[in-house]
C-alpha distance (Angstrom), angle and dihedral (degrees) to the residues before:
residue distance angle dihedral
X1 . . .
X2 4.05 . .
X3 3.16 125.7 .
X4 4.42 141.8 160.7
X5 4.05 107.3 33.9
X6 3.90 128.8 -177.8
X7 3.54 143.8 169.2
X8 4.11 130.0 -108.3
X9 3.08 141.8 173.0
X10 4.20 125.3 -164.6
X11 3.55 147.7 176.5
X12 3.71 127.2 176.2
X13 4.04 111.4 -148.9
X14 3.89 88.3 -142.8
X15 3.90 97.2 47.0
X16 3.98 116.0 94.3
X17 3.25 86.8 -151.8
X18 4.46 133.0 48.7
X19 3.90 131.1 -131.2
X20 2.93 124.2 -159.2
X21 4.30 118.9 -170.0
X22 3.82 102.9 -140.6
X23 4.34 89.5 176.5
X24 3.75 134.8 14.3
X25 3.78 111.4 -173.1
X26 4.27 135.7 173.2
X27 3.70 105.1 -129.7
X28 3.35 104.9 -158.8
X29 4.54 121.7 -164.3
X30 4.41 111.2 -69.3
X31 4.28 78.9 -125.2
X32 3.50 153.6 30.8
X33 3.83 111.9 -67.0
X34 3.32 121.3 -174.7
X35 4.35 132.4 -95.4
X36 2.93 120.7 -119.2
X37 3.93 149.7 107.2
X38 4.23 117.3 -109.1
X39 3.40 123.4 -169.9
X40 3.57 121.9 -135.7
X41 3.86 125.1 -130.6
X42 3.80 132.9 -98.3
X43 3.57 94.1 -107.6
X44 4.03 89.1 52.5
X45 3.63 93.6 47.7
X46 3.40 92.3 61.8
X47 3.51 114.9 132.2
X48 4.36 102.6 -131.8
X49 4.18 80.8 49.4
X50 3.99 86.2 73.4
X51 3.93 96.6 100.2
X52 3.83 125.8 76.4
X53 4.00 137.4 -101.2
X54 3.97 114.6 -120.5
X55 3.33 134.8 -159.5
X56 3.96 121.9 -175.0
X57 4.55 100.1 -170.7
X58 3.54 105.0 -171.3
X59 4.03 120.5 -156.2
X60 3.64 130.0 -163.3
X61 3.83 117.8 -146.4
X62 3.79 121.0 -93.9
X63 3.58 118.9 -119.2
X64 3.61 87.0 -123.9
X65 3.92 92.9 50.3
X66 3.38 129.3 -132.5
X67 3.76 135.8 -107.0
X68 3.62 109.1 -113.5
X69 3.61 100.5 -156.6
X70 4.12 100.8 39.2
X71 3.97 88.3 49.5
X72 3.75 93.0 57.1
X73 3.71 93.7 35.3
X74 4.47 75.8 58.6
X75 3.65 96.9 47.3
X76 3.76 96.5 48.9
X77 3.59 92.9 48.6
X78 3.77 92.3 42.6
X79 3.72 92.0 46.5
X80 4.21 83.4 50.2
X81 3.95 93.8 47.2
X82 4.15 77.6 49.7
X83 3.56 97.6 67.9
X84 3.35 102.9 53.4
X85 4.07 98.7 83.2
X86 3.94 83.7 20.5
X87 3.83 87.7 53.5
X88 3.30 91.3 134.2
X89 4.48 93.3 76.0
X90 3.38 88.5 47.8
X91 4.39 80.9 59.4
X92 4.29 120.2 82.5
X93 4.06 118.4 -122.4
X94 3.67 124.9 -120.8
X95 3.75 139.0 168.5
X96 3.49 116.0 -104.3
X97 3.48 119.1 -114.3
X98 3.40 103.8 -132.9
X99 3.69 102.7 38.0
X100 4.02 149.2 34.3
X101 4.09 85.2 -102.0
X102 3.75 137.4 101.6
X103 3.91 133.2 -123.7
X104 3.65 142.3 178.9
X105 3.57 126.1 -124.3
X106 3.87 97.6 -141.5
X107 4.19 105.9 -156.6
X108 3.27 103.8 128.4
X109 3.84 101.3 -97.5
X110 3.82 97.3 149.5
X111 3.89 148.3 -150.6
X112 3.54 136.0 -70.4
X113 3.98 128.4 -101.3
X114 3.40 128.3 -169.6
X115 3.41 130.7 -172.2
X116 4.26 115.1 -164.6
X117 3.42 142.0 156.6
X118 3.70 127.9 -133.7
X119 4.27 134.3 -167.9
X120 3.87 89.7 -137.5
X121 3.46 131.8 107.8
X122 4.15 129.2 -132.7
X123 4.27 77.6 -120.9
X124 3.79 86.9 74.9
X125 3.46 101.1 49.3
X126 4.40 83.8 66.3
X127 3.55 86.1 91.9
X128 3.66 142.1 53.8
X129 4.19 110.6 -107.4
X130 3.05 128.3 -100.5
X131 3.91 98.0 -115.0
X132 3.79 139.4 7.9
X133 3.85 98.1 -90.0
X134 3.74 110.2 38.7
X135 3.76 102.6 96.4
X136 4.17 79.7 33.8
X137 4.44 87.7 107.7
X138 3.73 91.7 58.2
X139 3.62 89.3 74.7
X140 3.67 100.0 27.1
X141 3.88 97.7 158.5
X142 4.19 105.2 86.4
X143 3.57 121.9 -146.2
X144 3.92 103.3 -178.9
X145 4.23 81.1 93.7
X146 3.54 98.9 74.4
X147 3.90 96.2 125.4
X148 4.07 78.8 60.3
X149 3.38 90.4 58.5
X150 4.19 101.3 -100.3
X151 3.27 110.8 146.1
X152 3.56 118.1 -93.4
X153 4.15 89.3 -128.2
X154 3.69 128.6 44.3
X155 3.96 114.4 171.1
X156 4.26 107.1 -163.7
X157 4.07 112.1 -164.5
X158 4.21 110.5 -163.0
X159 3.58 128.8 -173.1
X160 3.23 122.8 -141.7
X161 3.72 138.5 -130.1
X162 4.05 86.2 -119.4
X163 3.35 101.4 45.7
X164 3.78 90.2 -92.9
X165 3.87 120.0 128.2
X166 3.65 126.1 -159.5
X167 4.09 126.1 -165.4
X168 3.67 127.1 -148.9
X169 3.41 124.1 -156.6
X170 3.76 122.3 -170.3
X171 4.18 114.5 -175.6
X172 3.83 116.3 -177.2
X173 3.95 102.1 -116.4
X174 3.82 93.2 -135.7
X175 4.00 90.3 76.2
X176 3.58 99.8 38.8
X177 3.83 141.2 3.1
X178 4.04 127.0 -149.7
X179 3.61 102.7 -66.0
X180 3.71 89.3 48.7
X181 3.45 106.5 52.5
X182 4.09 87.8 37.4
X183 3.83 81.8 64.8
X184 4.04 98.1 49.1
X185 3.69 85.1 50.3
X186 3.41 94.5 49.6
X187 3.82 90.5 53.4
X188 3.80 87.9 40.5
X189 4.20 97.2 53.6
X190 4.30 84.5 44.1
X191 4.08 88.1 58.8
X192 3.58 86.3 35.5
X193 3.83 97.4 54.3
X194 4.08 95.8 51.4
X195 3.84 132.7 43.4
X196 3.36 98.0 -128.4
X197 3.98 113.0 131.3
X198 3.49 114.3 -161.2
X199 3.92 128.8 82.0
X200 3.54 121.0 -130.6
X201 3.73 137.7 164.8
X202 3.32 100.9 -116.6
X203 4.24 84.1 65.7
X204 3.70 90.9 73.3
X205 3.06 122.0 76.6
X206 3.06 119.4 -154.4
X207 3.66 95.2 9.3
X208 3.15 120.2 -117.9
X209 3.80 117.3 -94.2
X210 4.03 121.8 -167.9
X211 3.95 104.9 -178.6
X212 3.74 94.5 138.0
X213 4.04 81.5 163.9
X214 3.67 86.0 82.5
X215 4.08 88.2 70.1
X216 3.75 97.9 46.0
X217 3.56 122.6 108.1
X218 3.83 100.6 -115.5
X219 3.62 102.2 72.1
X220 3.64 93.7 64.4
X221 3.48 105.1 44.5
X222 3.88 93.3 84.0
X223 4.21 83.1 72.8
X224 3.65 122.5 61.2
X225 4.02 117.6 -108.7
X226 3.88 117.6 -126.6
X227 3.31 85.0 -136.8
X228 3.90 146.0 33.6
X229 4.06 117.7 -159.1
X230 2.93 145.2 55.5
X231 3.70 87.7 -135.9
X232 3.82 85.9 63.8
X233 4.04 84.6 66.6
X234 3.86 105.6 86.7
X235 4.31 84.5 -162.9
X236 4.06 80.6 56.7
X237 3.57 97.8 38.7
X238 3.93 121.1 95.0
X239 3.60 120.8 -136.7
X240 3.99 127.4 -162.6
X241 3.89 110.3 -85.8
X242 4.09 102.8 -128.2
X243 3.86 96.3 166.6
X244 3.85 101.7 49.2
X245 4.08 89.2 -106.8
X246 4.03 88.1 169.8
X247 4.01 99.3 61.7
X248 4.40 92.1 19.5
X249 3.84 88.5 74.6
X250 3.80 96.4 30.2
X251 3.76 89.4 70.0
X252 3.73 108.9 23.5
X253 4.14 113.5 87.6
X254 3.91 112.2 -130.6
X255 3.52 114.0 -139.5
X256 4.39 114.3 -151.5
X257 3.77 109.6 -132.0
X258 4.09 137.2 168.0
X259 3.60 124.5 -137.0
X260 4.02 115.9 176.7
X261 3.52 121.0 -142.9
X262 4.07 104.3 -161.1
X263 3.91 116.5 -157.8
X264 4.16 86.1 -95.0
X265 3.75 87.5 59.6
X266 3.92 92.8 42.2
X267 3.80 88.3 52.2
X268 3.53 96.2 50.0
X269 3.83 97.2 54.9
X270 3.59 90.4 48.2
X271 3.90 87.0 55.2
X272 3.89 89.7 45.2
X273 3.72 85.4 52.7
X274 4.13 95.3 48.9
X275 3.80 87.9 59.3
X276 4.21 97.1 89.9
X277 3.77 87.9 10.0
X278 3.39 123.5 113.3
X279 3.63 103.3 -166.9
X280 4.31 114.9 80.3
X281 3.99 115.6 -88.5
X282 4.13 83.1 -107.3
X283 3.86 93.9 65.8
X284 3.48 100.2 69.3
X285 3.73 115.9 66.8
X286 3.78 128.1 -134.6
X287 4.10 91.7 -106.7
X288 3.75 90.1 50.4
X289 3.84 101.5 54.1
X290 3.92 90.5 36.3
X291 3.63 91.4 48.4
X292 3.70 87.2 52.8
X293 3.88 104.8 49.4
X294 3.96 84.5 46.1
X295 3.89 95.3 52.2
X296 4.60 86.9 41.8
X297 4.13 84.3 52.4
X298 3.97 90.0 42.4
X299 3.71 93.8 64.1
X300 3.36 98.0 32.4
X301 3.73 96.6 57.8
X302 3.89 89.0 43.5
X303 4.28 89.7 57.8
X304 3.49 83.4 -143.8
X305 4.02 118.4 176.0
X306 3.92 114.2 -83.3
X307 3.94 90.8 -131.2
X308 3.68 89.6 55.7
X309 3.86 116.5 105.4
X310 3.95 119.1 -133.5
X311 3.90 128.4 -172.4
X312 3.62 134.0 -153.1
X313 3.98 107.5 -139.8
X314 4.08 110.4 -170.7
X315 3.78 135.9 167.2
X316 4.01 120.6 -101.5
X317 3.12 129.3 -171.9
X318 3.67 120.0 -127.7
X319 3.71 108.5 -178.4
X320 3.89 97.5 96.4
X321 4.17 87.6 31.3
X322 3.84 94.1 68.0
X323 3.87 123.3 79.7
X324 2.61 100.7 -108.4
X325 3.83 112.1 30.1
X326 3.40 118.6 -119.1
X327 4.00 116.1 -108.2
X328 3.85 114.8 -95.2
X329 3.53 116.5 -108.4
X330 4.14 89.1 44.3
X331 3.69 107.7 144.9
X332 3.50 108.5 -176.2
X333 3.84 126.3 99.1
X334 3.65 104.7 -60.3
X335 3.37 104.5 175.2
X336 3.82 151.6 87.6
X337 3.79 130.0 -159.1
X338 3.77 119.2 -109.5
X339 3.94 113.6 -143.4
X340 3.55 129.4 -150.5
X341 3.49 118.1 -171.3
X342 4.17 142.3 -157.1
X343 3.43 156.5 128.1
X344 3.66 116.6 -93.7
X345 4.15 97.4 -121.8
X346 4.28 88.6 51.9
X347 4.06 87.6 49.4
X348 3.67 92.0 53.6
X349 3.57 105.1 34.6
X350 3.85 101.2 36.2
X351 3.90 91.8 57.8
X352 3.73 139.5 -146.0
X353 3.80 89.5 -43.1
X354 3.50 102.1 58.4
X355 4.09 92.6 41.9
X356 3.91 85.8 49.9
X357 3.45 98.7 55.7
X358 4.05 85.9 45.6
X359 3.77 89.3 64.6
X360 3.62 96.5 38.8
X361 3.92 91.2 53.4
X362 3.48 88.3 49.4
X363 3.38 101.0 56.0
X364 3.25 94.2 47.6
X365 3.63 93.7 55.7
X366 3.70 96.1 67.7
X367 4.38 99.0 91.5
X368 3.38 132.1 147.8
X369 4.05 93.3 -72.3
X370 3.87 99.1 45.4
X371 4.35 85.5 52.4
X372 4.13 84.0 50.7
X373 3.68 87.0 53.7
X374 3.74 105.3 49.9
X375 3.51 87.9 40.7
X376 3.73 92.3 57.4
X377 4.12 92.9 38.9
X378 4.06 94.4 52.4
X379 4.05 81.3 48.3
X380 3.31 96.6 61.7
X381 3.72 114.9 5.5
X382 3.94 97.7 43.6
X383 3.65 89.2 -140.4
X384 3.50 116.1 -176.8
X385 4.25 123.3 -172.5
X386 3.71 107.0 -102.7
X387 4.18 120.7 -119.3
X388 3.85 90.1 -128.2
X389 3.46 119.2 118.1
X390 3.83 91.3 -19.9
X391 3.93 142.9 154.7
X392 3.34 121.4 -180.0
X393 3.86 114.2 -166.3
X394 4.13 118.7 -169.0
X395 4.22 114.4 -154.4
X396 3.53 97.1 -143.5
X397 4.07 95.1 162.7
X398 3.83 92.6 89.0
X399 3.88 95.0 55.9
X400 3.74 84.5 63.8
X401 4.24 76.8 79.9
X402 3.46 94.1 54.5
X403 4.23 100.8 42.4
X404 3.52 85.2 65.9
X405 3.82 102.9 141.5
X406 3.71 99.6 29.3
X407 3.50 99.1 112.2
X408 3.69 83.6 61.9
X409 3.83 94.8 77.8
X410 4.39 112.9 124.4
């Protein structure tokens, strides 16, 4: 069910290449879905979760072709046939009333769908761009609005000059986190890839499972927490600002860039980190080391004071680290950030090793009881990491196991 169009035309001055947005559309859920209001957990209330996930999938052109017209005609309708067990998306955020928390009013309101056309070619996207903003048009609809009522999914199909086609995908992070969305568009690309009209259960798999109960506060506090403050959370804690972090970053430009590190080069670091290790080279996993040597070449590129104390933030997945587990198919934000912590002189002169074993021990920190306790400090506190003095790192490699049929899409 489509409804709402319009016409636009844009151009971005710092974009090689134009888009222009021939169709913008609400697609709303292929069946009833029920009314109501569902309120969102602690953990995706938080207030650094208010920005969106984005996905930019880029397809090369059959040999054979493909019909423009019937392949978005499939997409919209598999992106509607979507949102019936993902009803949810198709729902608008709001604060609740009575509370520091988030809910969605579920009523069937929809997502967005844009259709555009671009001058690039799927040859340019073998790079990284050349600044922040220059694929920005190929997913012109924002999502990181939802408390102003945008929609928290918007779905933007582009044709390329080649006969390619890429589809961005922009989820707002306070309903889902990586894994989750990588399952919806798993289920979406599987409707997507076959004509077939009707929406059963058997489609999704794993089903979709709300339950955002499971990361409120009040199931835990029958068992005692380890530990009692926020201020006992180093990825809560504040530390002084030496190097002028606040103004540094407001002025300086970042510039995106991809550098590949090949088994060889994973294998290597770990080596480098065995040398005043005392653990075997198989202990430390690939993210650990690489996360290391990235966080060592961080500071030392930034010259930053030796006194001044810098953090690691990273992602961890808590679905299999809660007792019990949470059910598969659970697409909310399951997941807490790990925190390694040092001064800048002991990361550079203590080597690879020492960093290493940094991340390692923070990862395994994160248990049943440390989840308890964030969840019950973001309650109630509304702590929020601080800026200074801080890398965060994302471990997207894994999700490659849950984007399994994405390259299924039209």
């Amino acid at each position: 069910m489509i409804t709402h169009s319009k016409h636009h035309h844009s151009s971005d001055n710092h974009m090689p290449a134009s888009v222009q947005v021939r169709k913008a559309d609400v697609v709303t859920p292929s069946e009833p879905t029920p009314t109501h209001v569902l309120r969102l957990s602690a953990l995706d209330s938080q207030l650094f979760l208010r920005f969106p996930v984005e996905y930019l999938l880029v397809y090369k052109a059959p040999a054979h072709g493909l019909d423009r017209a019937t392949t978005t005609a499939r997409v919209k309708a598999a992106l509607s046939r979507a949102l019936v067990p993902y009803y949810p998306l198709a729902g608008r955020v709001r604060a609740v009333a009575d509370g520091p928390g988030l809910e969605v009013v579920c009523s069937a309101q929809g997502a967005i769908f844009v259709e555009a056309f671009s001058d690039c070619t799927a040859s340019e996207f073998e790079r990284a761009p050349r600044h922040c903003n220059q694929w920005r048009k190929l997913l012109s609809s924002h999502v990181d609005e939802v408390l102003k009522g945008a929609p928290p999914l918007a779905v933007q199909l582009t044709w390329l000059s080649d006969g390619a086609a890429t589809l961005g995908v922009g989820f707002s992070h306070c309903l889902c986190d990586g894994i989750g969305s990588g399952e919806f568009l798993n289920s979406f690309a599987e409707l997507a890839s076959r004509a077939k009209s009707t929406t059963g259960a058997n489609e999704f798999k794993p089903t979709p499972v709300w339950a955002r109960h499971l990361m409120d506060p009040s199931p835990f506090r029958i068992l005692p927490c380890t530990v009692n403050s926020a201020l006992s959370h180093p990825e809560f804690k504040k530390v002084p600002d030496l190097c002028g972090f606040s103004s540094r970053f407001s002025q300086e430009r970042l510039t995106p860039t991809s550098v590949t590190f090949d088994r060889k080069c994973l294998n290597e670091l770990k080596r480098l980190a065995m040398r005043a290790g005392r653990l075997s080279e198989s202990s430390y996993t690939a993210f650990e080391v690489l996360a290391a040597h990235v966080w060592r070449s961080w500071a030392k590129s930034l010259n930053l004071a030796s006194k001044q104390v810098v953090k690691l933030l990273f992602s961890v997945n808590i679905r299999n680290r809660v007792k019990p587990s949470l059910p598969s198919g659970y697409y909310g934000n399951a997941f807490v950030l790990g925190c390694a912590e040092v001064c800048v002189k002991d990361l550079i002169e203590k080597g690879l090793s020492h960093a290493t074993e940094l991340v390692k021990r923070a990862k395994e920190t994160v248990d049943d009881g440390y989840v308890r306790d964030v969840v019950e400090t973001v309650s109630t506190s509304r702590a929020c990491p601080d800026s200074v003095g801080v890398l965060i790192m994302s471990q997207w490699s894994r999700l490659s196991q849950t984007l399994q049929k994405i390259q299924q899409i039209g």
